[in-house]
N, C-alpha and C positions, 0 to 999 in steps of 0.2 A: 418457398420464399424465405428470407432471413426476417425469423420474427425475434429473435432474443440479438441486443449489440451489447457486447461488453466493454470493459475502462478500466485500465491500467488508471491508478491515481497519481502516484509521483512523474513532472515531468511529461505526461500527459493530459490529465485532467487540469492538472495545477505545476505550477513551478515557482523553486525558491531560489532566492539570490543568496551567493557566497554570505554577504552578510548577514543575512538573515538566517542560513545557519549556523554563524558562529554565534549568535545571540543567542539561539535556542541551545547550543551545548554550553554557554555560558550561565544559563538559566540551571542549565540539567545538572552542571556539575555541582554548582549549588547546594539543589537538593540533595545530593548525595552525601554532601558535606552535611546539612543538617540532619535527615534521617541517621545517619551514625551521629549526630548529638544526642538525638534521641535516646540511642543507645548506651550515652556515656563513652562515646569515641569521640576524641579532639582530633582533628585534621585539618591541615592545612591546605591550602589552595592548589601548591603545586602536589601535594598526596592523594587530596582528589581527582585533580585532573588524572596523576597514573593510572589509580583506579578506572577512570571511563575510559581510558587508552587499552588498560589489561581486562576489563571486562568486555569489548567491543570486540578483541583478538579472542579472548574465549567462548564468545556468542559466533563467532565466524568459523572459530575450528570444530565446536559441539553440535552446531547446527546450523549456520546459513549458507557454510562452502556441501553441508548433506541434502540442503533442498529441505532443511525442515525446519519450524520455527517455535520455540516456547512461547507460553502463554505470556502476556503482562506482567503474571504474579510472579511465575517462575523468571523470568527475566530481570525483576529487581532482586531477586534474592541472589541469585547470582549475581548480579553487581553488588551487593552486600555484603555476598560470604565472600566477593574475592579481593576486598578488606579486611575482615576479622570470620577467617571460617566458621559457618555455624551460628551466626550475628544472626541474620534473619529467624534465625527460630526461636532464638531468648526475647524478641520481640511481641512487644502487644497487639492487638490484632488493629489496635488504634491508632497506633505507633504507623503500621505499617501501609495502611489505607494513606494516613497523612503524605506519605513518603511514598506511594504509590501514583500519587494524584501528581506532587509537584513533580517527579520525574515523568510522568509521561506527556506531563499538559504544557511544555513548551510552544509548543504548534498553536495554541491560542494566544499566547502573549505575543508572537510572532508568527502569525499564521502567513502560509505562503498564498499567490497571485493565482486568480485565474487565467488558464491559458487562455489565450484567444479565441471564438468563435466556439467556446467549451459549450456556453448555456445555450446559442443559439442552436447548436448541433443537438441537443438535448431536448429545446423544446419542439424543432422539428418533429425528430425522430419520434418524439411520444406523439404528437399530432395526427403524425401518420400511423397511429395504431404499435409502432415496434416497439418490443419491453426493453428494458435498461438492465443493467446490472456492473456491476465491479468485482472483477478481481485483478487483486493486485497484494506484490509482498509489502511485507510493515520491516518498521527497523527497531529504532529507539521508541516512535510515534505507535501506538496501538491503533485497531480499526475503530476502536471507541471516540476516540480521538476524531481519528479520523472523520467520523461520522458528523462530529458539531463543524468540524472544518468545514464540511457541504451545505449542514443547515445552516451554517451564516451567510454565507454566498445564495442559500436558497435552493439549492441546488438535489439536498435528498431525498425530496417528494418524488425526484423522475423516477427511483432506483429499487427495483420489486426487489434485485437479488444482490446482497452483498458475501463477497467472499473475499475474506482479508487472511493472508498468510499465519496471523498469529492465534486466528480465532480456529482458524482448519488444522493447524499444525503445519504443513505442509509450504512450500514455494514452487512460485514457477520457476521453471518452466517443467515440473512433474504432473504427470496428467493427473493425481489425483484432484488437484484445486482447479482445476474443468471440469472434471465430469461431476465435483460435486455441487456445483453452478449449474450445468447442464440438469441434474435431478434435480436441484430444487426447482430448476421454471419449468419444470414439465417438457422439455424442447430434446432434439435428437442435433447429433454434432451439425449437420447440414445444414440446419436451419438458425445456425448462428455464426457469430462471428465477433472476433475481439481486436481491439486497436491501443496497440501502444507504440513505445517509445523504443523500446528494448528487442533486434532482430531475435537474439535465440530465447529470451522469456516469454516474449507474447507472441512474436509471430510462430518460429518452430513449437514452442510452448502449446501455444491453440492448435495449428495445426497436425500436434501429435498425435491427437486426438479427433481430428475429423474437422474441426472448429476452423472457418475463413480467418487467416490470420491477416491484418490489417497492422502496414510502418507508421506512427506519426512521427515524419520526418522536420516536423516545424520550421521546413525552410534551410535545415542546415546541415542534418545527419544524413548521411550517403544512404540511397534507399536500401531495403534490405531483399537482398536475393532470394526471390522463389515467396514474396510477398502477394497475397492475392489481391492487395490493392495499398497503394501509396498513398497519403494523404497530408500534403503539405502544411493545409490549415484545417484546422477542426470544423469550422463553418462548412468547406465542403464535404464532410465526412455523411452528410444524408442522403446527396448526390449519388458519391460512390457506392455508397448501400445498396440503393437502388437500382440501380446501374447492374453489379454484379448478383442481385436477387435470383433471377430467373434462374443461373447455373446451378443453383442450391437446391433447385423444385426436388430433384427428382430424391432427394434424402429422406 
């Protein structure tokens, strides 16, 4: 039977409005600006914005178009150094925590929506005995972050296993951010299954590895081919759980 269901968070769990990201990168660029005051760097508006334009193009070619993702720390310093190279290390460790916090904590000032029938699908699922867990890639937003996002909504208590892209290094859709989900709850690919947003992250992604790959199609993305189940609305995602369990026994 499927005893572990996984969660995609962006756009699956939660979704944000255009506006609401441009607040948060107006937030973030901000910070960038003051953490180089910090520094004793003046910068203007339009100089920080290049900088999150040219750190975002150097986070994509170093490692999110590789399937791999740097930690929080290493992430601002690279947005740091690709203003004044070497900036983050002439830095205080006080300095840096300060500038660490304001750029990744956008997502609280402007936290994004739950998606629809999210927590009811949630608290099924745990009723009926099946464990929780997430994995899902990070960008700007760290999983730390992430994590108060859920506990405001109420939502982190369901979730025994988190695996966030920035904390493992790795993204999906590379089987390593599965199977290292997969060891921590104790479970074999058969007996789980993941649900997102994204056809070749989560679904081929899961599936690479043995793992029931699950579309949340929310009504409007074309399903995804060779999906072992489709799921319009999150609410009935404990249904189709159910529903396709039996095929999994034999794993």
């Amino acid at each position: 039977m499927i005893r572990l269901v996984t969660f995609d968070f962006w756009d699956t769990l939660v979704t944000d409005s255009a506006e609401n990201l441009r607040a948060q990168r107006t937030v973030r660029v901000a910070a960038i600006r003051r953490a180089l005051e910090l520094a004793d760097v003046a910068l203007g508006e339009v100089e920080a914005e290049e900088i999150h334009e040219r750190s975002g193009e150097l986070l994509a070619e170093r490692f999110w178009s590789r399937n791999r993702d740097p930690s929080r720390h290493e992430q601002l310093r690279l947005v740091l150094d690709t203003a004044v190279p070497g900036i983050a290390a002439r830095m205080t460790a006080a300095a840096l925590e300060e500038a660490l916090a304001a750029y990744t904590e956008p997502a609280l000032a402007y936290p994004p929506t739950l998606s629809p029938g999210a927590a009811e699908a949630l608290e099924t699922l745990a009723a009926r005995g099946v464990r929780l867990g997430i994995v899902s890639n990070t960008g700007r937003t760290p999983g730390v972050v992430l994590r108060r996002v859920l506990e405001r909504h109420g939502l982190l208590r369901y979730f025994e296993t988190i695996s966030y892209s920035d904390e493992v290094g790795v993204r999906k859709p590379e089987a390593e951010i599965f199977r290292v989900t997969l060891a921590r709850a104790g479970v074999v690919p058969a007996e789980a299954l993941h649900i997102g947003d994204n056809p070749e992250a989560d679904v081929l992604g899961a599936q690479g590895v043995g793992i029931r790959g699950a579309h949340y199609t929310a009504g409007y993305r074309r399903p995804a081919a060779g999906a072992d189940l489709v799921i319009e609305s999150l609410a009935a995602l404990p249904e189709g759980v159910f529903r396709i369990a039996p095929t999994g026994a034999t794993g």
